[in-house]
C-alpha positions as MATLAB code, in Angstrom:
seq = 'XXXXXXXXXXXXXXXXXXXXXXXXXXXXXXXXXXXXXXXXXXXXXXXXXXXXXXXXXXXXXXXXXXXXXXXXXXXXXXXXXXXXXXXXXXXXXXXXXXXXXXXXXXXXXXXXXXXXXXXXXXXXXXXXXXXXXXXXXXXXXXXXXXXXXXXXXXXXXXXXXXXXXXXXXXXXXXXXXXXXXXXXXXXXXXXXXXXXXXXXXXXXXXXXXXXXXXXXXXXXXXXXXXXXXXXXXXXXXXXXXXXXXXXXXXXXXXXXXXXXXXXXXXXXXXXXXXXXXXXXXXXXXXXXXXXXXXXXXXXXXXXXXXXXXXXXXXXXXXXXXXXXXXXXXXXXXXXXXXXXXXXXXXXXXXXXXXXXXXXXXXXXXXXXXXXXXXXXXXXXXXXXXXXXXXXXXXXXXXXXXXXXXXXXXXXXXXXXXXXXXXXXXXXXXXXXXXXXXXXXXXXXXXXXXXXXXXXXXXXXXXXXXXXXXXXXXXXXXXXXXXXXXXXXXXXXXXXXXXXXXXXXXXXXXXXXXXXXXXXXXXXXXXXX';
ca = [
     -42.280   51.456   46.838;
     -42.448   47.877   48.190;
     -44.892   46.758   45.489;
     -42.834   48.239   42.814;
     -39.718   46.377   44.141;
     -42.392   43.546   44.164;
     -43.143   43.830   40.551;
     -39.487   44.390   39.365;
     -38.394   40.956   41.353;
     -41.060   38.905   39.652;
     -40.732   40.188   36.008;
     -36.791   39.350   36.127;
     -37.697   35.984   37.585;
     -40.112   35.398   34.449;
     -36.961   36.722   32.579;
     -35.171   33.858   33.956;
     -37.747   31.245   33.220;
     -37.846   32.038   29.829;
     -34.009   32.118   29.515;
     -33.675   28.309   31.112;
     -36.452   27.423   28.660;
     -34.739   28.953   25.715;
     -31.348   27.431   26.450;
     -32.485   24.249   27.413;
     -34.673   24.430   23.952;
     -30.799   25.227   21.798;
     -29.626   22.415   23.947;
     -32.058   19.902   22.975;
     -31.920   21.285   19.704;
     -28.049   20.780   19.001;
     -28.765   16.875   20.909;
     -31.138   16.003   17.955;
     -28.724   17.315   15.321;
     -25.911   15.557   16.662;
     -27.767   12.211   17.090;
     -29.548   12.691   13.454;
     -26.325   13.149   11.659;
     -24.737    9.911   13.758;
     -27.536    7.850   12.371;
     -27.204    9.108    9.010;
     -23.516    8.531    9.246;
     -24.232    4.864   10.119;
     -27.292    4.703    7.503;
     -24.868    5.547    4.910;
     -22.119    2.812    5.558;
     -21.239   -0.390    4.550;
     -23.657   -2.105    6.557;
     -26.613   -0.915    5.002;
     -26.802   -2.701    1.267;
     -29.565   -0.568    0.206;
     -26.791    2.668   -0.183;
     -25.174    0.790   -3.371;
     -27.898   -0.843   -4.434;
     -29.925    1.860   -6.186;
     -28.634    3.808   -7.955;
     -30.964    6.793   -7.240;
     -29.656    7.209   -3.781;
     -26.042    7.866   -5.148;
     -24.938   12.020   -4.487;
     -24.154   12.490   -7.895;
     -23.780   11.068  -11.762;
     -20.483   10.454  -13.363;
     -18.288    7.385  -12.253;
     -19.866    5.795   -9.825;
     -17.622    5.805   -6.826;
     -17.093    2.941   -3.870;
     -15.804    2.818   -0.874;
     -11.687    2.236   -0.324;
     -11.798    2.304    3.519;
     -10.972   -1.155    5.219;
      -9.675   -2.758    1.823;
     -11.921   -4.628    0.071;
     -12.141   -6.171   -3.495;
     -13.735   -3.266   -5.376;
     -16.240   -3.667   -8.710;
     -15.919   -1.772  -11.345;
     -19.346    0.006  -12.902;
     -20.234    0.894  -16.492;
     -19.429    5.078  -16.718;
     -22.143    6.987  -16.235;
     -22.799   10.342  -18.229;
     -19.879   12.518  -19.741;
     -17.662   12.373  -17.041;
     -13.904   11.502  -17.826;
     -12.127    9.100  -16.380;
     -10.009    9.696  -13.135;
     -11.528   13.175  -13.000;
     -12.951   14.369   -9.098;
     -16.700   13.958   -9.944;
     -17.159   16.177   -6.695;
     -15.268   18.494   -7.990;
     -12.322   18.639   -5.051;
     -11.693   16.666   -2.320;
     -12.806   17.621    0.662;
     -14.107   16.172    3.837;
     -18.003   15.526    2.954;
     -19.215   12.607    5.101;
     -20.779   11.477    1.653;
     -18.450   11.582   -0.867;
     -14.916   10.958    1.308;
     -12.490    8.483    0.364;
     -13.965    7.766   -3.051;
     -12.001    6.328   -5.893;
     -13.530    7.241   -8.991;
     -11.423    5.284  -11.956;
     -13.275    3.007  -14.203;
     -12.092    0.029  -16.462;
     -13.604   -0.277  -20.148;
     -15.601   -3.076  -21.197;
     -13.446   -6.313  -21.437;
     -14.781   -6.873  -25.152;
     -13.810   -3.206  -26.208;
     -10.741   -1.935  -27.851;
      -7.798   -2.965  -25.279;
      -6.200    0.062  -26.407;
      -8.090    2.408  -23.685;
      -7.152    0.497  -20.654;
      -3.522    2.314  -21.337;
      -5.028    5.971  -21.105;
      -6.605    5.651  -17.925;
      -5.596    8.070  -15.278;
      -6.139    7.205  -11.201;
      -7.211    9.637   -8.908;
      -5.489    8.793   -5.490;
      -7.370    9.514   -2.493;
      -6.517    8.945    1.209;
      -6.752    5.515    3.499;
      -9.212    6.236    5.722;
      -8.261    2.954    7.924;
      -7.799    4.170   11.364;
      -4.636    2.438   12.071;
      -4.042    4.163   15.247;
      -6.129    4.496   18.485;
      -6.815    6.223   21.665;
      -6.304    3.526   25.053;
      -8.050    4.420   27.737;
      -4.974    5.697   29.497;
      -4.628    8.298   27.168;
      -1.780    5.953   24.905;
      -2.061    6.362   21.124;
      -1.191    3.259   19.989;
      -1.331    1.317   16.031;
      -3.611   -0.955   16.206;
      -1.866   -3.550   14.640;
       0.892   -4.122   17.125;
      -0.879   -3.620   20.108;
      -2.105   -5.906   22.805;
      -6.335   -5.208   22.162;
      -7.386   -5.486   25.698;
      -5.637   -2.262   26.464;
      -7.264   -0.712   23.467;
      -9.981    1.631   23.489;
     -12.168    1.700   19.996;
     -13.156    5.187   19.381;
     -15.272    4.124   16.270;
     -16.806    1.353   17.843;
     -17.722    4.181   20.951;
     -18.755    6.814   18.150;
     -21.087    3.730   16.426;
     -22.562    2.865   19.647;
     -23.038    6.093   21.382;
     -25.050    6.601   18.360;
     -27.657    3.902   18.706;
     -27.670    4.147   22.447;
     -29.015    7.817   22.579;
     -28.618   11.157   23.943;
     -27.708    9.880   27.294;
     -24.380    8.394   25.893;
     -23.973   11.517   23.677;
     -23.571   13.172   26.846;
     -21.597   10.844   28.688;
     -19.309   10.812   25.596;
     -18.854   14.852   25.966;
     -18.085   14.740   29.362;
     -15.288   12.522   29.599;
     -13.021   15.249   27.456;
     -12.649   17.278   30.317;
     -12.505   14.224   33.112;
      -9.438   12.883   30.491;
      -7.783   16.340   30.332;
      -7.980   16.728   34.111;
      -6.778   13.240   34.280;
      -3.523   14.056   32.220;
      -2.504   17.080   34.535;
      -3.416   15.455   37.908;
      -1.326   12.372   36.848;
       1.391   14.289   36.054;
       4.168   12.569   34.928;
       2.814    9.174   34.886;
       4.137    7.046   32.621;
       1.580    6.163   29.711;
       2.620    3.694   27.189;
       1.266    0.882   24.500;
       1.387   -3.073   25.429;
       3.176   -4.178   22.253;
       3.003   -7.452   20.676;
       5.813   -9.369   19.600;
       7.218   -8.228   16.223;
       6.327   -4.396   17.070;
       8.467   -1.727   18.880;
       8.287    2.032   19.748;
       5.961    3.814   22.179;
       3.007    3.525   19.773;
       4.077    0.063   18.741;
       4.094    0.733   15.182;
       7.943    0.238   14.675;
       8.155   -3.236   13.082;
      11.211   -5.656   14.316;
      12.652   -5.411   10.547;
      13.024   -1.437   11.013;
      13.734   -2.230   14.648;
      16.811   -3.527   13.567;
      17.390   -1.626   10.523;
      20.336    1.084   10.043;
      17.518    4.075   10.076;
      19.844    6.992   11.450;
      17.029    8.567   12.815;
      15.118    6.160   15.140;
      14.517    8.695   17.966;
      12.585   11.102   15.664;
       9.871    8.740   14.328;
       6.503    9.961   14.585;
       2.832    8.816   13.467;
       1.438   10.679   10.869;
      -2.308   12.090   11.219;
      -2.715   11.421    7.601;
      -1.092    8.379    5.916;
       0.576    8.512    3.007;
      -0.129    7.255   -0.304;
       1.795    4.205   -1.496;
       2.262    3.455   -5.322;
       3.960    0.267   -5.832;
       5.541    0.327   -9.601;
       6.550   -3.148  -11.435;
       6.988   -4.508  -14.929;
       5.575   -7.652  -15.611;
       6.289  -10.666  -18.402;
       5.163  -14.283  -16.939;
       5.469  -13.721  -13.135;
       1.772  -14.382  -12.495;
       2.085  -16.826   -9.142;
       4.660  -14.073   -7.795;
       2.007  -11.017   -8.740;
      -0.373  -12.724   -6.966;
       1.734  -13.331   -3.788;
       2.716   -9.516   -4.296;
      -1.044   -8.276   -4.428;
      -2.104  -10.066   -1.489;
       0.755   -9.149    0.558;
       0.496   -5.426   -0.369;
      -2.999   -4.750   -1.473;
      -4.233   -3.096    2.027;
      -1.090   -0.864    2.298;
      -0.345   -0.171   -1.494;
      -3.261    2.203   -2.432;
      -1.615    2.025   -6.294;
       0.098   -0.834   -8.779;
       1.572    0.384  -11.355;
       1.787   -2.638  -13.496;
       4.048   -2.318  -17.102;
       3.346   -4.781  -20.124;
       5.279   -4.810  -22.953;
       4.641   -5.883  -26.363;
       8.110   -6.964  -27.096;
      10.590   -9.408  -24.643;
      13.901   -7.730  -23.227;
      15.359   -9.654  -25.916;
      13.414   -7.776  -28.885;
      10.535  -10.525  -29.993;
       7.134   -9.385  -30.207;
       4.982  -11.647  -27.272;
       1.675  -11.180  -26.788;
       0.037   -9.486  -23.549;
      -0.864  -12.488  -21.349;
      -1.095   -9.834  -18.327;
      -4.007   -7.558  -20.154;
      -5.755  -10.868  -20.597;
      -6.072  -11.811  -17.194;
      -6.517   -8.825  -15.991;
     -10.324   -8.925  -18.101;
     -10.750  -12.076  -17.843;
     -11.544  -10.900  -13.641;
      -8.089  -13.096  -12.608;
      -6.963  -10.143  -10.518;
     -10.860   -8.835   -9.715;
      -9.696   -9.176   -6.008;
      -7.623   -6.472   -6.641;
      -8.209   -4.309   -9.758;
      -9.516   -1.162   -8.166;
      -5.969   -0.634   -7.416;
      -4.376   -1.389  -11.026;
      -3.110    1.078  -13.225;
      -2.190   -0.576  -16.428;
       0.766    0.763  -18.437;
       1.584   -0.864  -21.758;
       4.875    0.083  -23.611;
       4.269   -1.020  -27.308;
       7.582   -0.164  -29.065;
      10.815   -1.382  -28.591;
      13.948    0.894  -27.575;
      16.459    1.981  -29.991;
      19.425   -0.244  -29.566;
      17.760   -2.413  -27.147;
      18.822   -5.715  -29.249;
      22.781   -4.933  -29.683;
      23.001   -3.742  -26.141;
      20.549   -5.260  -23.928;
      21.515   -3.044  -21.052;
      19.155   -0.346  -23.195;
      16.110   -2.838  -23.562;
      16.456   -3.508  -18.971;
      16.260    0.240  -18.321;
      14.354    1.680  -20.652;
      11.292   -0.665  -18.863;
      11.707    0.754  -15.526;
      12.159    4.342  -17.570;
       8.822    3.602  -19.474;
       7.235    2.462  -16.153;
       7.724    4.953  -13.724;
       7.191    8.048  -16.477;
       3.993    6.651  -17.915;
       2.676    5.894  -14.970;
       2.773    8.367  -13.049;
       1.933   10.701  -15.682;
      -1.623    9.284  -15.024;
      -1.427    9.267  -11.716;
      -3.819   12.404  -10.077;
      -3.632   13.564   -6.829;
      -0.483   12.805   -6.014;
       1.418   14.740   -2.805;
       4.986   15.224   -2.800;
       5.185   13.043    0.382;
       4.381   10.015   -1.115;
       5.703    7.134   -1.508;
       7.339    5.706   -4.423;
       7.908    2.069   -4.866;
       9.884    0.237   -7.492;
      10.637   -3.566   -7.743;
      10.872   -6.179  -10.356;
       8.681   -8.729  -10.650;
      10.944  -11.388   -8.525;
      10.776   -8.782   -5.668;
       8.423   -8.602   -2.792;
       8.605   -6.414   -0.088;
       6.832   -7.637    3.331;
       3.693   -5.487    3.847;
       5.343   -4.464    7.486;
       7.566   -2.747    6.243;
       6.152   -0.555    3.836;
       3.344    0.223    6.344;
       5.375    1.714    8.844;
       6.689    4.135    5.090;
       3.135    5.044    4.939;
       2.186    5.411    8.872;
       5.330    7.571    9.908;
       7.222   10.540    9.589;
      10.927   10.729   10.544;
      12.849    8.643    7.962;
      15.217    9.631    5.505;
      15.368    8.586    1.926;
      16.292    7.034   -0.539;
      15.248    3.457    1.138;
      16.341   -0.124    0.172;
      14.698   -3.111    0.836;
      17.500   -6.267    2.395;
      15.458   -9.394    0.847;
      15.434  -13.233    1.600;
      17.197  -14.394   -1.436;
      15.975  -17.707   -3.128;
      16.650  -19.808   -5.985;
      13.661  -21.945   -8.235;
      11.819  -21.432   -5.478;
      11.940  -20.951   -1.490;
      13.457  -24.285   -0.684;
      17.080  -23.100   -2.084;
      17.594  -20.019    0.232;
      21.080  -18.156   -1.235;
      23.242  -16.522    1.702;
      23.053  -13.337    2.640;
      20.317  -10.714    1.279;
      19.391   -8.843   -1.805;
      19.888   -5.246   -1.065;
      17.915   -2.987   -3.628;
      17.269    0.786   -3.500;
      13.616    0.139   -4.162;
      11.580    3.585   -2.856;
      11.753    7.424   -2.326;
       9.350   10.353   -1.820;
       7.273   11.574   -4.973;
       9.598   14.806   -4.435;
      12.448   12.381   -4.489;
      11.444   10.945   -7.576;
      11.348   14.571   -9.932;
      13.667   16.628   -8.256;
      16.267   14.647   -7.718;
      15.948   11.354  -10.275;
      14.176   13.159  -13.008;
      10.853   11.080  -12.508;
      13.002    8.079  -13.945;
      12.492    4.153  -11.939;
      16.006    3.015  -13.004;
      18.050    6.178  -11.868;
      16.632    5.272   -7.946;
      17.707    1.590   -8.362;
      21.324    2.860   -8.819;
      23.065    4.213   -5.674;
      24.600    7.577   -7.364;
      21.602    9.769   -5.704;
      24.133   12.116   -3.860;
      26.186   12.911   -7.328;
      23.155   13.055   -9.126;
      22.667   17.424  -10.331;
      19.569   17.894   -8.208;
      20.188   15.988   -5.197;
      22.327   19.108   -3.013;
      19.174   21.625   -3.606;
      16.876   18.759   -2.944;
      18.591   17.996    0.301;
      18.887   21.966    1.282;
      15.166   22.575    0.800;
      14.115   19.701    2.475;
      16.214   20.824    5.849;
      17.562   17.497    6.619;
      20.378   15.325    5.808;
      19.708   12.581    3.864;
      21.368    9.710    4.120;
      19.957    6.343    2.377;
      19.166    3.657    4.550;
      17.822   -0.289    4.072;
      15.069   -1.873    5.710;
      15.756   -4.975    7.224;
      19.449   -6.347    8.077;
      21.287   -9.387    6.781;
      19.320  -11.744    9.507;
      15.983   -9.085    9.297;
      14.452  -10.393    5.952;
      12.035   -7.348    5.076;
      10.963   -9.078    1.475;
      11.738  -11.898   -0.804;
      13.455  -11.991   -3.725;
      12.611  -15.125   -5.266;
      14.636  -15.806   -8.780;
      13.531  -17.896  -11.879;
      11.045  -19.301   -9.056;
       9.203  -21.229  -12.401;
       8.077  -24.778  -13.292;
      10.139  -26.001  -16.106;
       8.690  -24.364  -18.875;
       8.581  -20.936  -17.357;
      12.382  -21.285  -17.036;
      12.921  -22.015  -20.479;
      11.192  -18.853  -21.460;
      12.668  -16.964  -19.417;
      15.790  -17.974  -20.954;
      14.451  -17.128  -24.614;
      13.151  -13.645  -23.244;
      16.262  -12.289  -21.559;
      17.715   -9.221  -23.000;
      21.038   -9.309  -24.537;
      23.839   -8.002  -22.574;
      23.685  -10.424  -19.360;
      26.614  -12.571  -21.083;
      26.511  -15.623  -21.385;
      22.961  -15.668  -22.580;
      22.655  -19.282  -21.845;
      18.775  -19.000  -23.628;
      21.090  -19.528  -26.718;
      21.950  -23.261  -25.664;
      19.461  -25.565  -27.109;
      20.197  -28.165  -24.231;
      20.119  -25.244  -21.579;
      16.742  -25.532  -22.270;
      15.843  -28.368  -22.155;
      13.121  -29.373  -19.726;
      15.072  -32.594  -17.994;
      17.873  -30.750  -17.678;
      16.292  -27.831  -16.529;
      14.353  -30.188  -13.688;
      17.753  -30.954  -12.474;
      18.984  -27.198  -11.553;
      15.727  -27.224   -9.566;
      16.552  -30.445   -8.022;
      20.228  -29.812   -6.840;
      20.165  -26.175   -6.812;
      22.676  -25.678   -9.898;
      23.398  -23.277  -11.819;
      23.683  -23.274  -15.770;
      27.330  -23.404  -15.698;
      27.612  -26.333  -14.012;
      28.293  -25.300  -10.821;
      26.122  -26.337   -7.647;
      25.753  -23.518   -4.977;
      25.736  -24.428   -0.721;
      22.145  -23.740    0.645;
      21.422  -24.274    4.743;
      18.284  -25.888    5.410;
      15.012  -24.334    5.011;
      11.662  -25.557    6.681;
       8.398  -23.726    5.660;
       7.507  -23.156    8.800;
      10.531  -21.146    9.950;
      10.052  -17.027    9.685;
       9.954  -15.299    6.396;
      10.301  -18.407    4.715;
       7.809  -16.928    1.718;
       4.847  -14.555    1.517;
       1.960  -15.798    3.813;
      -0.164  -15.967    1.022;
       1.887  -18.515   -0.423;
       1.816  -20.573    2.042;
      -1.735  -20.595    2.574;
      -2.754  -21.977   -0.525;
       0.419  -24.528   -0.018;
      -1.067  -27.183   -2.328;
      -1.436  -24.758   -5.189;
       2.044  -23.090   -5.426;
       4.048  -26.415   -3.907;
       6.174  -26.286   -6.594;
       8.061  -22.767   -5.002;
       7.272  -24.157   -2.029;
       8.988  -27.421   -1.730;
      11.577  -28.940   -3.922;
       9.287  -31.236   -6.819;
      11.892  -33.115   -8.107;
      13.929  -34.196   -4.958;
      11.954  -37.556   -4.422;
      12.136  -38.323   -7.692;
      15.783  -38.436   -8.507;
];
């Protein structure tokens, strides 16, 4: 009996053995898997140039896709195969380490017919930016507004747990349950993000120009996991220096411009389409992965005895073109809208696309200027400028113009809008009267782009004073700029700017001083 119970103790202790070696086998196993796919992760990013250099390592054929993570100027490839343009070459989106993120639209040959630049449709596709982060007390904070010593970079841990090994692999799984004991044990200790000036809220995403906004609903705000898209809608004539400011202000928070050219000014002449020309001539290449061209080539019925007709109908044209062609859309987007003249500061539209808990429709209070920066006008330029996609069809009929007017709450769609959305909504401006939150910046020209402005505006804004011959003249158009007058004569009271003082102009403005001077400081006030 004792030699059985001998026999039966050492076959379950070879049982055992080969247990431990089996599950430490799966272990190892899983280790290697994890590690591999970490390398290949890194292998496949930015960092290696070999990934988007040949094109036999790319997934699959059709329009060749590139990256629109941390915003970069994209380039635009010849079309590959029989693929159409804007359509998901991976046939739906979904969360493949490979193919994630990809924007797939592709611009035609700048010496082909023009007329296909018009029929392209954009695919939008998410920001992958991590603009929020994990401290190491447990804080989730936005990067952006946030002290960095307090931060702790989970992609930066992620990259170099990677290339350190399994040992940090492991060290990197064990800390979950260390951090959740952590939370419990601490109890109600008070966790919270070190913001830097300019930024408010407990994840110090709340810029100062929503700080001190009229937002009814302050205490609800809340980041989103997944930001929302951002399509920024304008129509264009000669505003080039102000599209630029625009682009480079917006271009990593806007993930689409919808840019309208028209054949014809508001007034009714036929001009030709200086935008389309820069735009393949590589002027805006910085930028162009995020264009959506929209050309309206007929005038509006009317347009030329009541020029009232000719100013809508472009915003009309705009927004229902363009986002006709827009794929991919959500209904919690945002929708943008501004003239050309109008530039909304990037933080402002961020914290639209980071967080959850504001109402709509939204207006934008803007630094108001005259021929340029150096003649600041009192007060602000209050413009209903953006609203949810849903916004935009349910309630204003997927027309620009009708969410410029304030009329929202009679408008027929508005009450079941505002029932199935289970909120009250209540329209609200970013910024205050002392909290610029953009620029508007009008007939900001040299000479000569005043005087065509004057021949292009639409008829209805009586008196048209483009119908003076010695309105338009060049001296006496260098005057208004010098004194700050105004083509009736009259000479308006301006306070003192300085350059250097906040929101005097878009940064990139001022960075290139030299180049736009002429908005920048007065050109003619040594000289007279």
């Amino acid at each position: 009996m004792a030699r059985l119970c001998l026999q039966g103790r050492m076959k379950i202790r070879r049982h055992k053995l080969f247990f431990c070696c089996a599950l430490a086998l799966c272990v190892l196993s899983q280790l290697h898997c994890y590690s591999v796919n970490a390398l290949s992760f890194l292998w496949r990013g930015k960092g290696n140039p070999s990934y988007n250099a040949h094109p036999e390592m790319w997934p699959l054929q059709g329009p060749v896709p590139f990256d629109t993570g941390l915003w970069e100027p994209g380039e635009y490839r010849e079309e590959k195969g029989n693929a159409e343009v804007g359509e998901d070459p991976w046939g739906k989106e979904q969360p493949d380490s490979g193919n994630v993120n990809r924007m797939t639209v592709t611009f035609p040959d700048p010496k082909g017919p023009r007329r296909e630049l018009h029929k392209q449709s954009f695919h939008l596709r998410d920001d992958p930016t991590p603009f929020f982060v994990h401290t190491k007390s447990g804080a989730y904070c936005f990067r952006e507004g946030t002290e960095m010593t307090s931060l702790k970079d989970h992609l930066g841990q992620k990259v170099q747990a990677a290339r350190e090994g399994q040992r940090k692999i492991l060290q990197a799984n064990q800390e979950e349950p260390k951090s959740a004991q952590g939370k419990s044990a601490w109890g109600k200790r008070l966790v919270k993000c070190m913001c830097r000036p300019g930024w408010h809220g407990p994840h110090c995403g709340i810029p100062t120009m929503v700080q001190h906004s009229n937002l009814p609903t302050k205490g609800h705000l809340t980041p989103r996991k997944v930001p929302r898209r951002v399509i920024n809608a304008i129509n264009i004539n000669h505003e080039f220096d102000l599209l630029h400011a625009r682009f480079h202000e917006l271009a990593d928070t806007v993930d689409l411009f919808l840019v309208c050219e028209s054949t014809f000014t508001a007034y009714g002449n036929s001009k030709p389409l200086h935008f389309l020309r820069l735009l393949l001539n590589g002027t805006y290449d910085y930028v162009h992965n995020k264009i959506l061209y929209v050309l309206l080539d007929h005038f509006p019925k009317g347009g030329q005895q009541n020029g009232w007709i000719a100013d809508d109908y472009l915003r009309t044209f705009l927004s229902r073109d363009g986002m006709s062609r827009v794929q991919g859309a959500r209904p919690d987007d945002v929708f943008l809208i501004n003239d050309a003249d109008e530039i909304p500061a990037r933080e402002g539209i961020l914290f639209l696309k980071l967080y959850d808990g504001w109402t709509e429709p939204v207006s934008i209070h803007m630094r108001k200027s005259l021929y340029g920066f150096f003649w600041r006008q009192p007060g602000t330029l209050d413009v209903l400028s953006a609203c949810t996609v849903a916004m935009l069809f349910a309630v204003y009929n997927g027309d620009g113009i009708s969410l410029r007017r304030r009329e929202y709450f009679s408008m027929p769609g508005f009450q079941n809008y505002q029932r199935k959305s289970g909120h009250i909504l209540v329209q609200w401006s970013i910024g205050s009267s002392i909290h610029y939150a953009g620029w508007h910046c009008s007939w900001c020209f040299r000479p000569e782009g005043i005087s065509q402005k004057l021949i292009s505006a639409q008829n209805g804004d009586f008196p048209r004073w483009g119908d003076y011959v010695e309105k338009r003249d060049l001296n006496y158009i260098k005057g208004l700029i010098r004194t700050g007058g105004w083509f009736d004569g009259s000479v308006g009271e301006y306070p003192p700017t300085n350059p250097k003082e906040p929101m005097y102009s878009p940064k990139y403005l001022l960075k290139n001083f030299q180049l736009y001077r002429y908005i920048l400081d007065n050109p003619y006030a040594l000289f007279w």
